[in-house]
N, C-alpha and C positions, 0 to 999 in steps of 0.2 A: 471516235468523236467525243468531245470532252463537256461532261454535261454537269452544269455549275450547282445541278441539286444536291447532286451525290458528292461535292466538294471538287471536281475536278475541275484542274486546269490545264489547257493548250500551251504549249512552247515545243520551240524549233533547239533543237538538239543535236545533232551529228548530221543534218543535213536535212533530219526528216522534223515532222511535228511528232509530238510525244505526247499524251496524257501523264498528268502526275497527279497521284490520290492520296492521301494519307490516309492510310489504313489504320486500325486496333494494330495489328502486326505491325505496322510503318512505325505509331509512335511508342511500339514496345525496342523494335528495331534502336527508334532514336535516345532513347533512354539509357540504354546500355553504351552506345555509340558516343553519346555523348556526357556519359558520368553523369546521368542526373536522377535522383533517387526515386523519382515519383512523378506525374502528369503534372504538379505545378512548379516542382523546380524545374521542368521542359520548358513547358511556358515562361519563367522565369528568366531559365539560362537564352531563351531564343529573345526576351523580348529587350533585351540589352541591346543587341543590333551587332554584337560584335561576332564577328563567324571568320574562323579560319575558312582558307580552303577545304581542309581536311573537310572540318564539318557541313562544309555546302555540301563534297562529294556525299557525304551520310545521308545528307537530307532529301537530294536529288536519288539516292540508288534507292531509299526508301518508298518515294515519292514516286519513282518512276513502275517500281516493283508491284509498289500497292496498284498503280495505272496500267496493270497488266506487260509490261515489259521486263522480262526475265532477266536482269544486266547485276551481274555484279560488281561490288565498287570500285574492282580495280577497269573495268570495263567501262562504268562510266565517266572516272577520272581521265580516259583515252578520249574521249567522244569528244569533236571540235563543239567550240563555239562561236558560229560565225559570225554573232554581234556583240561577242563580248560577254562577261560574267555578269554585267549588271540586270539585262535580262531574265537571264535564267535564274540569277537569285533572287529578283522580285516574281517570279512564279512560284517559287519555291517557296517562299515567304508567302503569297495569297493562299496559296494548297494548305499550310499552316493554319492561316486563320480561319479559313474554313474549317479545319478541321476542329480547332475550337472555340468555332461559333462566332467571331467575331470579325468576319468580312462581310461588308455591307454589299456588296456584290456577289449574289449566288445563295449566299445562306441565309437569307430571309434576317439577320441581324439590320437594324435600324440605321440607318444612313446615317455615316458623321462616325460610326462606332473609330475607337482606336484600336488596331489589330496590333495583340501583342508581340505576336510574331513579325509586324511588317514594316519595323522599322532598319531593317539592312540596309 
């Protein structure tokens, strides 16, 4: 069960619900993943909006991994989505800004905040 202290979020993935956490690991993971030097060119490169595919799978096997689910990327790039990407990258994207700090939902961050990550 997906508990928004700790940054997680619920979404339906291959059929089932999944927790997805961004871990220290997840955004050391994303870093590498995604060519980016440092914690704020992460945030930088995410808060663009612009995300291949490629990168959602990163984000999500990250996200899904740190959320206790042992899949990897080619294993989550397999996994339906039975409402579509738009979903699943807007979870993918709150897991994000919780993880830093600025999801006004779950992270105790002030209502109204802009989450860098959540504009996908």
């Amino acid at each position: 069960m997906a508990n928004a202290r700790r940054g997680d979020v619920s979404v339906v993935i291959g059929g089932e619900v999944r927790t997805l956490r961004i871990t220290l690991g997840a955004l050391a993971e994303l870093e590498d993943a995604l060519a980016a030097e440092d914690l704020g060119a992460l945030a930088t490169r995410l808060a663009e909006g612009r995300l291949r595919a490629r990168d959602l799978v990163a984000i999500l096997g990250a996200a899904l991994r740190g959320g206790g689910h042992p899949l990897a990327d080619a294993d989550v790039a397999a996994l339906a989505l039975e409402d579509g990407v738009e979903p699943v990258a807007r979870a993918a994207m709150q897991a994000l800004a919780r993880a830093f700090g600025t999801d006004a939902e779950g992270s105790g961050a002030e209502a109204g905040a802009n989450p860098p990550a959540a504009r996908a």
